[in-house]
KEMIRO-800572 format. One record per residue (C-alpha): residue in three letters; chain; x, y, z. Coordinates in steps of 0.02 Angstrom, whole numbers, plus 50000, padded with zeros to 5 digits. Layout:
N
{r->ALA | c->A | east->X | north->Y | up->Z}
...
end
This chain:
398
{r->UNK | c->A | east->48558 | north->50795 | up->49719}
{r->UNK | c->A | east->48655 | north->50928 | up->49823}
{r->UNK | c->A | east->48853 | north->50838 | up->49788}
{r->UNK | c->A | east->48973 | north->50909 | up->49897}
{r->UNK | c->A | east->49160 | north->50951 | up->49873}
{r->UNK | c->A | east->49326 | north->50866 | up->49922}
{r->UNK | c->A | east->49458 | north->50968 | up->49917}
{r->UNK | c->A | east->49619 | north->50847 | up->49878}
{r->UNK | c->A | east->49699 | north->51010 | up->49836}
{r->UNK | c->A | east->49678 | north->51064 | up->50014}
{r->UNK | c->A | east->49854 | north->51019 | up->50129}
{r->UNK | c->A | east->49725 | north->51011 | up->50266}
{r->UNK | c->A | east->49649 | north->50871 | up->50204}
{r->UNK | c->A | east->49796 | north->50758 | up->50190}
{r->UNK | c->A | east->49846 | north->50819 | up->50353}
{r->UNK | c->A | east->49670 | north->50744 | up->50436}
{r->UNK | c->A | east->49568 | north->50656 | up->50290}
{r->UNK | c->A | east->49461 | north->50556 | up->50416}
{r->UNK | c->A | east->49340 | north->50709 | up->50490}
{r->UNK | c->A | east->49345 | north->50811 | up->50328}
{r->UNK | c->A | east->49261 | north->50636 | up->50260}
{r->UNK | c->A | east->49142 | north->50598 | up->50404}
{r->UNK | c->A | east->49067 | north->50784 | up->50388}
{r->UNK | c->A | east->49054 | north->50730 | up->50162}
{r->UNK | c->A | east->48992 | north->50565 | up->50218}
{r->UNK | c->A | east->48830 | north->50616 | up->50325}
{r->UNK | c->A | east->48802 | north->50738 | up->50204}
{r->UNK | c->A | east->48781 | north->50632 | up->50024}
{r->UNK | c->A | east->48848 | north->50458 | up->50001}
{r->UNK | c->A | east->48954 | north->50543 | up->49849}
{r->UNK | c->A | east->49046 | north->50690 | up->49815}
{r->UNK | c->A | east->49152 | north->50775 | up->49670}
{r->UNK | c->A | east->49318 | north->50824 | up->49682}
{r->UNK | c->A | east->49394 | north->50985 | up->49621}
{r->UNK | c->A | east->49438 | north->50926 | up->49452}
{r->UNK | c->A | east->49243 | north->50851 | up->49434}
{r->UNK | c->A | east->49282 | north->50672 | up->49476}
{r->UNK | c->A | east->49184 | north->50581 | up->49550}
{r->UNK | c->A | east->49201 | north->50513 | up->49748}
{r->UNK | c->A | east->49113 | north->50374 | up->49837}
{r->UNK | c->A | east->49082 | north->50391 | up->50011}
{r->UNK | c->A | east->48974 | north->50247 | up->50088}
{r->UNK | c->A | east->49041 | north->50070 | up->50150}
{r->UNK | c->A | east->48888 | north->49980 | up->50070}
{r->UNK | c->A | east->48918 | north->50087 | up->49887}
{r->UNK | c->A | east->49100 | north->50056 | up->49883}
{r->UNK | c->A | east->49072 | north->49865 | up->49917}
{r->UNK | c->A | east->48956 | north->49864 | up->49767}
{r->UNK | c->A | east->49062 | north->49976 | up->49654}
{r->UNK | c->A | east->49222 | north->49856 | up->49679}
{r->UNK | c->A | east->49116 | north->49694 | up->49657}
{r->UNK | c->A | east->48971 | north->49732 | up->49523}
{r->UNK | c->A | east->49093 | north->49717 | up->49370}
{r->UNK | c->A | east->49013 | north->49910 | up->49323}
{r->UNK | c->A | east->49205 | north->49979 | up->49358}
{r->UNK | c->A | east->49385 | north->49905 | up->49326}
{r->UNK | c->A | east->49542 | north->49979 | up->49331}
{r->UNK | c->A | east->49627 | north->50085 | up->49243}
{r->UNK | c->A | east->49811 | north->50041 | up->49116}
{r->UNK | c->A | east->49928 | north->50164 | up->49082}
{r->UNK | c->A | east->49809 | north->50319 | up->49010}
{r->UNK | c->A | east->49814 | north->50372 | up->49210}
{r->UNK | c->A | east->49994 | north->50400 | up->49170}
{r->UNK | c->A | east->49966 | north->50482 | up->48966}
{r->UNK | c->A | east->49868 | north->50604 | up->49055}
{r->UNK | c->A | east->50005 | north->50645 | up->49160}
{r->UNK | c->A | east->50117 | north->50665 | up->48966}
{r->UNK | c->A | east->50189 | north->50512 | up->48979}
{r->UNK | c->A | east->50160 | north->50407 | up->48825}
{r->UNK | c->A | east->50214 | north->50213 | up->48744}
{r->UNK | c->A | east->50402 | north->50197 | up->48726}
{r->UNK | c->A | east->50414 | north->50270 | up->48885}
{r->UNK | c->A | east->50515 | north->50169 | up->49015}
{r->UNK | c->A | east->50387 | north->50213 | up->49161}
{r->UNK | c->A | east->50209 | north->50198 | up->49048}
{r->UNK | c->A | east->50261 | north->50037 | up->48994}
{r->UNK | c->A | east->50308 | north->49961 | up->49172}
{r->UNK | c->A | east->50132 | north->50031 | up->49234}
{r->UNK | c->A | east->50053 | north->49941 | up->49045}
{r->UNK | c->A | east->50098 | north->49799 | up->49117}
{r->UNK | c->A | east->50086 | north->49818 | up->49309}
{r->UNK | c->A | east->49957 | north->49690 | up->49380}
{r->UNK | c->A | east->49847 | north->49827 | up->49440}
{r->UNK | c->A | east->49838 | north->49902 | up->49280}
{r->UNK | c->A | east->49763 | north->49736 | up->49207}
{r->UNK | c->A | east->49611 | north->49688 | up->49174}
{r->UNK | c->A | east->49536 | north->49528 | up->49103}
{r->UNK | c->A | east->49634 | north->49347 | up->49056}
{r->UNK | c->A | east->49798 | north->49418 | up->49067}
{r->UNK | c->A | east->49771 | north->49484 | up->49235}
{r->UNK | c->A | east->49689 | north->49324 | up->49294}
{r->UNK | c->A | east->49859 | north->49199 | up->49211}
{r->UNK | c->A | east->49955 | north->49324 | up->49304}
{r->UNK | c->A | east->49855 | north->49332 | up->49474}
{r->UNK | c->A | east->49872 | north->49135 | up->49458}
{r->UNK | c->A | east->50069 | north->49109 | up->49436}
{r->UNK | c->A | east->50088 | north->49233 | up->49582}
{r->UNK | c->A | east->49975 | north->49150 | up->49701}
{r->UNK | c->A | east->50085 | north->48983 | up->49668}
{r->UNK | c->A | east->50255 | north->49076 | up->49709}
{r->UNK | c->A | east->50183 | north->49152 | up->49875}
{r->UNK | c->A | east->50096 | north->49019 | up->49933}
{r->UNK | c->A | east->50068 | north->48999 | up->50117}
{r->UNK | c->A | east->50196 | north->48917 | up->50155}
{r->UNK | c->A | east->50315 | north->49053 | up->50070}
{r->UNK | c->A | east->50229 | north->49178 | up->50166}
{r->UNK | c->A | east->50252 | north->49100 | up->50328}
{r->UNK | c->A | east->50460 | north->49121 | up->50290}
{r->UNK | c->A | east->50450 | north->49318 | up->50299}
{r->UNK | c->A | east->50378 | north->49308 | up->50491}
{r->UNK | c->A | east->50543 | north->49250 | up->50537}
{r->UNK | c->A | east->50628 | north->49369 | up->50418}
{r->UNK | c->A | east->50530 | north->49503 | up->50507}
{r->UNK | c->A | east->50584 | north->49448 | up->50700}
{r->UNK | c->A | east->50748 | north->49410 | up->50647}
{r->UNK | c->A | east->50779 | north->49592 | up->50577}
{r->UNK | c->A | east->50695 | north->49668 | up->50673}
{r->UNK | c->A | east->50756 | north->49590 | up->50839}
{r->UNK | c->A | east->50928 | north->49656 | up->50787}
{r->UNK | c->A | east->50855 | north->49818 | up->50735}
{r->UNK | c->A | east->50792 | north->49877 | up->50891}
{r->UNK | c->A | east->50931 | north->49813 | up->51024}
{r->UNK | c->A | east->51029 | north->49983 | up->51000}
{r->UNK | c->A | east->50866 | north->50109 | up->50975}
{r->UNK | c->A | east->50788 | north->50047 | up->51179}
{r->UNK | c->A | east->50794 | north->50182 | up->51280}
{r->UNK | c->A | east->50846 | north->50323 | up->51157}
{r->UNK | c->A | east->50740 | north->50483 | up->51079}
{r->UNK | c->A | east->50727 | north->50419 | up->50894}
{r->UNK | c->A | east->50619 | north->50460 | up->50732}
{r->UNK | c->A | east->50556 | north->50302 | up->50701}
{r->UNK | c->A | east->50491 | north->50317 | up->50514}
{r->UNK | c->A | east->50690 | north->50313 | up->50490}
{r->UNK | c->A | east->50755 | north->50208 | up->50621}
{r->UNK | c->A | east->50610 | north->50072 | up->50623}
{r->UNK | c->A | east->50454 | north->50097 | up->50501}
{r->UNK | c->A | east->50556 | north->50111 | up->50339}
{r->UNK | c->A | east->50713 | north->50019 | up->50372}
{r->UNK | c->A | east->50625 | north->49861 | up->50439}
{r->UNK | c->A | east->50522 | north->49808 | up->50268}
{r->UNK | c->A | east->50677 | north->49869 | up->50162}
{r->UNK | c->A | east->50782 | north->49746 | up->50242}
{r->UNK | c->A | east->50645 | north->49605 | up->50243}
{r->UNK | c->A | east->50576 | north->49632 | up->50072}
{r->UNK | c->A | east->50755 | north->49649 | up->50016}
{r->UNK | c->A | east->50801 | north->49463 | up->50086}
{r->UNK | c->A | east->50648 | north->49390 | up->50023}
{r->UNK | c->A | east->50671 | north->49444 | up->49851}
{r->UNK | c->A | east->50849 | north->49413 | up->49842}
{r->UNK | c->A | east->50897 | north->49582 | up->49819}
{r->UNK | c->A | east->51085 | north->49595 | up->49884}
{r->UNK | c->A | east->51104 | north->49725 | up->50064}
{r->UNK | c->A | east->51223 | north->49839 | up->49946}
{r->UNK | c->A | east->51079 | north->49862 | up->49807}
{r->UNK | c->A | east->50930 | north->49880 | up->49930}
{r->UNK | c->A | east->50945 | north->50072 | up->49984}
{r->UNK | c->A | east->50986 | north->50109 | up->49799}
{r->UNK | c->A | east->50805 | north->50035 | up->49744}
{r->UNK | c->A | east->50729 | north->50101 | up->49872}
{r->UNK | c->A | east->50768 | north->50268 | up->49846}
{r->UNK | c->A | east->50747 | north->50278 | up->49640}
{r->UNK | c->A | east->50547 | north->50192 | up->49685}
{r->UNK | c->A | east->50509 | north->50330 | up->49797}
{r->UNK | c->A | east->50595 | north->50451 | up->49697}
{r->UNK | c->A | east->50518 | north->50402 | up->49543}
{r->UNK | c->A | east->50342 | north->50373 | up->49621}
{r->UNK | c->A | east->50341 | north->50534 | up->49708}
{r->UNK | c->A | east->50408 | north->50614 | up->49527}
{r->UNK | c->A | east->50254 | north->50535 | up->49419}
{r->UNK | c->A | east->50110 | north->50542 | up->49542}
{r->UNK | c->A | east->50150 | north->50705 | up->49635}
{r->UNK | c->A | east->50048 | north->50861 | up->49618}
{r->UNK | c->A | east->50153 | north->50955 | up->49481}
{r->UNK | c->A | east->50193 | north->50861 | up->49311}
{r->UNK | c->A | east->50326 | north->50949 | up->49204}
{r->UNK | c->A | east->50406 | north->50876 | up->49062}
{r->UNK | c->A | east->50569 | north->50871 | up->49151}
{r->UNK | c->A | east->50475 | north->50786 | up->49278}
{r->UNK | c->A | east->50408 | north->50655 | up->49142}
{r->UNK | c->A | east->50626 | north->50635 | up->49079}
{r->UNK | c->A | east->50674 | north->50625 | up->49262}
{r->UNK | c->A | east->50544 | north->50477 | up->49310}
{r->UNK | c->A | east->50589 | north->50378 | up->49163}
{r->UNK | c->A | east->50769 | north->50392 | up->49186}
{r->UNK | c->A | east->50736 | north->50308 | up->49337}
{r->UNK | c->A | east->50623 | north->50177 | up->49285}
{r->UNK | c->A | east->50723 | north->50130 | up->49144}
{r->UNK | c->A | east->50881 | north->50107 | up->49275}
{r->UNK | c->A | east->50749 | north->50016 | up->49386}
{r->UNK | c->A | east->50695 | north->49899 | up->49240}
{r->UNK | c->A | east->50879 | north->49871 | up->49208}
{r->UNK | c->A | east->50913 | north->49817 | up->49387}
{r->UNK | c->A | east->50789 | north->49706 | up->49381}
{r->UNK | c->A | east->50836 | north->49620 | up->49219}
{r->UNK | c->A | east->51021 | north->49587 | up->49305}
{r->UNK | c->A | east->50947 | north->49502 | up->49425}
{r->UNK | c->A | east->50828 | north->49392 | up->49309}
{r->UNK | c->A | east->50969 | north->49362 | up->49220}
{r->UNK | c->A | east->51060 | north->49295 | up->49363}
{r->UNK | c->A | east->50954 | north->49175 | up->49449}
{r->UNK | c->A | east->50911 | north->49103 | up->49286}
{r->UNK | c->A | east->51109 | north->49043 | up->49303}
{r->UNK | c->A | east->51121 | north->49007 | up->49470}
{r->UNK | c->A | east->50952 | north->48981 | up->49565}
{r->UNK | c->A | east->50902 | north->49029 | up->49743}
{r->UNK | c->A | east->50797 | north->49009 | up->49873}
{r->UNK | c->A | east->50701 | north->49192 | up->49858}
{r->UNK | c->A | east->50522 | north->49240 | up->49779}
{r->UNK | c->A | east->50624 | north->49297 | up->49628}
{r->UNK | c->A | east->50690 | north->49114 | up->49584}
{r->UNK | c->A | east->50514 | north->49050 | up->49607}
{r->UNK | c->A | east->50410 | north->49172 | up->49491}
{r->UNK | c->A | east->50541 | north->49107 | up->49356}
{r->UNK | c->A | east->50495 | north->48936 | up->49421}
{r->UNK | c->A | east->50307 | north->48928 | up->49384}
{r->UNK | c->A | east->50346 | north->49035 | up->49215}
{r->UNK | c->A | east->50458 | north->48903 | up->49162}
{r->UNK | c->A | east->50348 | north->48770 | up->49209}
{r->UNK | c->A | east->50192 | north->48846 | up->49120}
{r->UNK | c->A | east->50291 | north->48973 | up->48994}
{r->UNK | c->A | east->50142 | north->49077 | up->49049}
{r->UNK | c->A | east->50253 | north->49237 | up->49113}
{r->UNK | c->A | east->50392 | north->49337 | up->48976}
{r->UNK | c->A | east->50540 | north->49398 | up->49065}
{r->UNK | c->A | east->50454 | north->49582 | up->49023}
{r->UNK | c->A | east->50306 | north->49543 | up->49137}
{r->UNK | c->A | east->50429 | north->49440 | up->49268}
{r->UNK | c->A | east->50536 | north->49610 | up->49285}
{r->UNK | c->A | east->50368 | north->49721 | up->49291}
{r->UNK | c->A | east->50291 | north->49575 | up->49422}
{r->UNK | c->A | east->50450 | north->49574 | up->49533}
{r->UNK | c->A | east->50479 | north->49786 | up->49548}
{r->UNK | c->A | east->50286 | north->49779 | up->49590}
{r->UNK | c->A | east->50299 | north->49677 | up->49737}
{r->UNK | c->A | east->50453 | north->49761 | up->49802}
{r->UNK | c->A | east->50355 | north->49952 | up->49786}
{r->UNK | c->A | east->50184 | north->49876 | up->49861}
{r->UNK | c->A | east->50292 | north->49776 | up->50013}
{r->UNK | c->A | east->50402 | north->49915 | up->50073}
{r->UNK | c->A | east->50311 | north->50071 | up->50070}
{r->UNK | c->A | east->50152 | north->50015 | up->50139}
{r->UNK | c->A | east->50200 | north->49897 | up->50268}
{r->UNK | c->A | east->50303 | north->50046 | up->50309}
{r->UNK | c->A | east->50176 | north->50162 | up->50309}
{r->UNK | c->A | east->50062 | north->50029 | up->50426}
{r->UNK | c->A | east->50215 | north->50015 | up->50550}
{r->UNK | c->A | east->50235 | north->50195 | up->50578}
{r->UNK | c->A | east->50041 | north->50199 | up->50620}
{r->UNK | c->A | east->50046 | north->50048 | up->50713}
{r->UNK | c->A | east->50184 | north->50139 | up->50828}
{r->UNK | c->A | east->50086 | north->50275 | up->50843}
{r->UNK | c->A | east->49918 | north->50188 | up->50906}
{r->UNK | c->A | east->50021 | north->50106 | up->51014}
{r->UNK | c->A | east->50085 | north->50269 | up->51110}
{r->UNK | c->A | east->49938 | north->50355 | up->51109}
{r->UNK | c->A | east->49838 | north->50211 | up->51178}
{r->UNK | c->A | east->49955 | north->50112 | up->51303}
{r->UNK | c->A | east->49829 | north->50004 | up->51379}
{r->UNK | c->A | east->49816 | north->49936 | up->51204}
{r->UNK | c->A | east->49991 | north->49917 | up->51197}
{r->UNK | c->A | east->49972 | north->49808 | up->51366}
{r->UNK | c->A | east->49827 | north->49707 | up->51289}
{r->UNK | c->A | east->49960 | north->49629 | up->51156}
{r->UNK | c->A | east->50058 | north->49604 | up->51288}
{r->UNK | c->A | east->49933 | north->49501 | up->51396}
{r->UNK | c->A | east->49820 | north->49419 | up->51238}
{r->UNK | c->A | east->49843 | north->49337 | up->51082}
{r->UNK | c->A | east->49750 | north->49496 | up->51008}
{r->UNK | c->A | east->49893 | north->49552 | up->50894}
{r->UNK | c->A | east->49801 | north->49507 | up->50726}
{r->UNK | c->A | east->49663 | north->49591 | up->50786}
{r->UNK | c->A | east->49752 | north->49760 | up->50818}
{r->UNK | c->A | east->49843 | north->49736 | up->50653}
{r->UNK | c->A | east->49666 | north->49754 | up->50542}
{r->UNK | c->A | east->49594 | north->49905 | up->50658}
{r->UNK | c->A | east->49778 | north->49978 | up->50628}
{r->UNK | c->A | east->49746 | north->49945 | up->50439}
{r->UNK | c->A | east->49550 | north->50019 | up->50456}
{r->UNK | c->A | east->49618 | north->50173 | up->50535}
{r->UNK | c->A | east->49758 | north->50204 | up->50442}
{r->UNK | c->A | east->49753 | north->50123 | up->50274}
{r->UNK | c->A | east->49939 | north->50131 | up->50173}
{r->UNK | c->A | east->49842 | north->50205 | up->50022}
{r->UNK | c->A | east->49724 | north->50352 | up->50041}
{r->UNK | c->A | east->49641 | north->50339 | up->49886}
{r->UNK | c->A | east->49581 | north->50211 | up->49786}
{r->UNK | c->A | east->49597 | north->50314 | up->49620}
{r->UNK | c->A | east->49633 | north->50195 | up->49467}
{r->UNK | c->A | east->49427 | north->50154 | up->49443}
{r->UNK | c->A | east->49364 | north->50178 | up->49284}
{r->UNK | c->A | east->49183 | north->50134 | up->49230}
{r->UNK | c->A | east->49182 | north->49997 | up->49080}
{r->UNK | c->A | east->49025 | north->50077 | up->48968}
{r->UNK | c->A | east->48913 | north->50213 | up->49016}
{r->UNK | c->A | east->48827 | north->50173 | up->49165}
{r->UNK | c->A | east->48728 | north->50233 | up->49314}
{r->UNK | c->A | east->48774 | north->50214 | up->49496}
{r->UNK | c->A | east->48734 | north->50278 | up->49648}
{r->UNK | c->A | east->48636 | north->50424 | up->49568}
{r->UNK | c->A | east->48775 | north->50486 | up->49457}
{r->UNK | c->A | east->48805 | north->50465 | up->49269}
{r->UNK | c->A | east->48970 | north->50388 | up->49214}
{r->UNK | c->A | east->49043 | north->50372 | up->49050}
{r->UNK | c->A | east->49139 | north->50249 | up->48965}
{r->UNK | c->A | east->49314 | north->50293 | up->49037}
{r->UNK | c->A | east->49270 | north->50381 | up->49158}
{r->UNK | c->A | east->49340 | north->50377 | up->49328}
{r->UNK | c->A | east->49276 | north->50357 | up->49501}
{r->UNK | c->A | east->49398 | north->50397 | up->49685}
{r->UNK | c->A | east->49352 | north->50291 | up->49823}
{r->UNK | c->A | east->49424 | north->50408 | up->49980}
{r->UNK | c->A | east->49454 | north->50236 | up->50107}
{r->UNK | c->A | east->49480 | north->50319 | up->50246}
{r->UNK | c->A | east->49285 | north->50361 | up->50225}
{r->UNK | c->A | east->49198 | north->50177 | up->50189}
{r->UNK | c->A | east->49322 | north->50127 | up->50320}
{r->UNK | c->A | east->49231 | north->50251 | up->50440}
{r->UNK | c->A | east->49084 | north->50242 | up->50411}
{r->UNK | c->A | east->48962 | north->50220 | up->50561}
{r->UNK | c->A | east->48837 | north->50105 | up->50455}
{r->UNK | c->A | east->48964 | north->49981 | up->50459}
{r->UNK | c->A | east->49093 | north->49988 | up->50596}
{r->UNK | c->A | east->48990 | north->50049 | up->50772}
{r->UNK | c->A | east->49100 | north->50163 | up->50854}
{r->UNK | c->A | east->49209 | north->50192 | up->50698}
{r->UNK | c->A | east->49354 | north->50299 | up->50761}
{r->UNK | c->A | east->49411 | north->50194 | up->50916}
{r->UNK | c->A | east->49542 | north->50043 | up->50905}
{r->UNK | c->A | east->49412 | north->49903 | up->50953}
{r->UNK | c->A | east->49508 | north->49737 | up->50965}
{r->UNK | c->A | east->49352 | north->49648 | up->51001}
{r->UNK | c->A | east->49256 | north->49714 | up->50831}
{r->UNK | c->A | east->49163 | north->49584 | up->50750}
{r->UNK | c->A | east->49220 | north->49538 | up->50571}
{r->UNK | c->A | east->49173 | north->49676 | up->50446}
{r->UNK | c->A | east->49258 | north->49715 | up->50299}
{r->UNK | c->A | east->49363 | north->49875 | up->50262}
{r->UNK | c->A | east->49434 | north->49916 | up->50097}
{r->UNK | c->A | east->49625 | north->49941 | up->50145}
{r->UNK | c->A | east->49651 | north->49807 | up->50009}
{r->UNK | c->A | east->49521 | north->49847 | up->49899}
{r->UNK | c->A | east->49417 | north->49717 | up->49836}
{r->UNK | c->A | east->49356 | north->49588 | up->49702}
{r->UNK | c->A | east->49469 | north->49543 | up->49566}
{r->UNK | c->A | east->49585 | north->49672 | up->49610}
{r->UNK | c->A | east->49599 | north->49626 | up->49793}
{r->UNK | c->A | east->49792 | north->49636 | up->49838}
{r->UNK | c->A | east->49889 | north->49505 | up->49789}
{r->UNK | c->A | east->50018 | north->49528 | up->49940}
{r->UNK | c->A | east->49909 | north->49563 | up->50069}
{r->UNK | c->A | east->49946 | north->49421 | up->50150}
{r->UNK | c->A | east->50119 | north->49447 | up->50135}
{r->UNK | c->A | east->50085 | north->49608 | up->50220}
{r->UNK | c->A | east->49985 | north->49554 | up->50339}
{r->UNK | c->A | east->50118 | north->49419 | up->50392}
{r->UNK | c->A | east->50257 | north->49540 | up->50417}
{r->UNK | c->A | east->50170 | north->49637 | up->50523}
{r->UNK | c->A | east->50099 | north->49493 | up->50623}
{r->UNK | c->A | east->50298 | north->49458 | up->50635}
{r->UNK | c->A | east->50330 | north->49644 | up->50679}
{r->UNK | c->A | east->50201 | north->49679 | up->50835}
{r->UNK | c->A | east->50269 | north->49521 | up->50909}
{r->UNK | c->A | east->50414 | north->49578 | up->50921}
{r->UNK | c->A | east->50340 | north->49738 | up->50986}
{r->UNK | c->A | east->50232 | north->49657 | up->51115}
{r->UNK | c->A | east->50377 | north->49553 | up->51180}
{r->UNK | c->A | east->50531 | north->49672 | up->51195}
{r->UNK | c->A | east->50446 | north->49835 | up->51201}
{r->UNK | c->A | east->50358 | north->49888 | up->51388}
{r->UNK | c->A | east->50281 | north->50039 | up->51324}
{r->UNK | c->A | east->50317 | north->50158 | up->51181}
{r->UNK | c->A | east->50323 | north->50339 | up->51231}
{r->UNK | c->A | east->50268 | north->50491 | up->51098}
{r->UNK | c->A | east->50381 | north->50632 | up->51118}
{r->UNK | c->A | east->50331 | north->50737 | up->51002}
{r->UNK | c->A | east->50104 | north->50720 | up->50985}
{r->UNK | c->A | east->50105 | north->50876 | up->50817}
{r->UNK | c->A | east->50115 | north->50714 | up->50674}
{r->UNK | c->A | east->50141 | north->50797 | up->50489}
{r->UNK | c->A | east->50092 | north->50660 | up->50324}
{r->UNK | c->A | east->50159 | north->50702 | up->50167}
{r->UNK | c->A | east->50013 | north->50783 | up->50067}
{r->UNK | c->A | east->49982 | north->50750 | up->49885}
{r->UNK | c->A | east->50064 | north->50542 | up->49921}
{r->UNK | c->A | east->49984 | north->50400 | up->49863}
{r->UNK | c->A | east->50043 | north->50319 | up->50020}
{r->UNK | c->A | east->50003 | north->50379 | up->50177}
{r->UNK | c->A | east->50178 | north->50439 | up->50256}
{r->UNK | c->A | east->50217 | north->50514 | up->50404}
{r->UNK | c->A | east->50375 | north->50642 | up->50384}
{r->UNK | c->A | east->50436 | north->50606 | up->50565}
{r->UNK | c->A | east->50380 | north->50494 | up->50721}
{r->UNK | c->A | east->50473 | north->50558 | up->50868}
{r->UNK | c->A | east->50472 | north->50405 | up->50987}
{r->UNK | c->A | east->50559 | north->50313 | up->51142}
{r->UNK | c->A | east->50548 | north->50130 | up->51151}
{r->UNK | c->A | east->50532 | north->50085 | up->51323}
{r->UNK | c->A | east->50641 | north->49895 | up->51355}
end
């Protein structure tokens, strides 16, 4: 087999991943990247990879390969991350989270959302802004922040050690001051979070925080350890995706403004929110796959341990399974894409992201007339596992 090349060294690529894929795609269903891992390409393989029970993901040797090791504060958040589990502690887990955000939890952060954001964007009508700042990454901060319980004077501080620290330990260049400088900040994440553990085991609220300790008390099925570990996973997985999803949201929205006048005129909101997802999804890579023994699939030979990249932006694409795959279709029959992965592993909050940006485009639909680009040149942070625009230069139309 003839296995072409992706490039994830290339800043083109991260600049446009979607056509540098399609061209891979028709090609070979797989492909190698630079390093010699392996890449699946096809919406029909990447279903079966993430539901045969061939692969599972992968703890915290992503992270020793990176020269991080035990004892560190950062390798032993990501030990114990939920996506770095696998098996019965992953299911317990899976199962005392579902209870704290059930429905009816869920439903509370749509009116978070409107609420915010409805104050949010009464100064911004009218005016030349950059609305990754002003909009895309403030608006989940301050939700995510009220749901958890995490006080308006801590919330930019947290935010800005997670993307400090992420961007640190999973950028392109791995030093070993990088290694001291990420676990500095983990350790003063970790610490935050124990504070606040601490604190609503005194005096209880009504945030997600109080209820994880809730259904751990009630089962003793959670240690404090994996509550602290649980609760700074949510708040990294709820703000900088639904962030990233916002910003290309806004940006579908101006470059197609009779779509932006279909929300307006039909209940098609939750429709535009999973073709936004589709197009853009918050993570480019799926990249924490390992195979469980040696196996084959799809033609290729995998060893025990050995990793597999599923590029979504490419199964997402892909003609076989989405007819006309590059156009916003708000009438596209059901078809699965892979934004959330899949299987046991399918993301635990996607429903809470989902709902908040449900909450968001209504707001959109109902205050905003049209939203103007003013600047079409977009630049996305290369190298990121999320997808991030650097700037969005926008006018919101009242």
């Amino acid at each position: 087999m003839d296995i072409p090349e992706l490039d994830l060294k290339a800043p083109s690529f991260w600049q446009a991943p979607a056509p540098v894929l399609a061209e891979l795609r028709e090609r070979s269903p797989v492909a190698v990247t630079n390093d010699g891992t392996k890449v699946v390409l096809r919406h029909a393989d990447v279903g079966e990879l993430l539901l045969s029970g061939q692969f599972e993901n992968e703890g915290a040797s992503l992270l020793a390969r990176r020269g991080f090791k035990p004892g560190d504060a950062l390798y032993d958040y990501r030990a114990q991350a939920l996506g770095a589990l696998n098996g019965p502690d992953h299911l317990r887990i899976r199962a005392l989270v579902g209870k704290a955000l059930g429905a009816h939890f869920v439903q509370e952060i749509r009116q978070i959302v409107q609420r915010r954001l409805v104050a949010i964007l009464g100064p911004l009508l009218g005016e030349d802004i950059d609305a990754v700042g002003a909009v895309a990454n403030r608006v989940p901060l301050e939700v995510i922040g009220e749901y958890l319980g995490i006080a308006e004077s801590d919330r930019q501080m947290v935010d800005h050690l997670v993307r400090e620290g992420q961007a640190r330990a999973f950028g392109r260049e791995v030093s070993p001051a990088t290694v001291d400088r990420a676990n500095t900040i983990f350790s003063q994440l970790l610490a935050f979070v124990g504070d606040q553990v601490r604190h609503r085991r005194m005096r209880p609220r009504n945030d997600l925080l109080t209820r994880l300790l809730e259904a751990s008390d009630e089962t003793r099925k959670l240690s404090q350890d994996e509550v602290i570990v649980l609760f700074l996973n949510l708040f990294i997985g709820a703000v900088e995706s639904t962030a990233s999803a916002i910003s290309a949201g806004l940006l579908l929205l101006a470059r197609h403004p009779a779509l932006h006048q279909t929300l307006h005129a039909t209940s098609s909101i939750a429709a535009f929110i999973e073709e936004n997802l589709r197009l853009y999804p918050p993570n480019t890579l799926i990249a924490n796959k390992v195979a469980k023994q040696d196996l084959e699939f799809c033609g290729l030979r995998f060893a025990a341990g050995e990793p597999v990249i599923v590029p979504i932006p490419s199964p997402n694409r892909d003609p076989r399974a989405f007819e006309h795959p590059d156009e916003v279709d708000l009438r596209r029959p059901p078809t699965r894409h892979f934004t959330f992965s899949l299987g046991q592993h399918f993301c635990l909050g996607q429903a809470l992201a989902r709902t908040q940006l449900q909450g968001f485009f209504e707001v959109i639909a109902q205050h905003v007339r049209h939203v103007q680009l003013l600047e079409e040149r977009i630049e996305w942070e290369p190298y990121s596992a999320i997808t991030r625009m650097r700037s969005l230069r926008l006018r919101l139309h009242a």
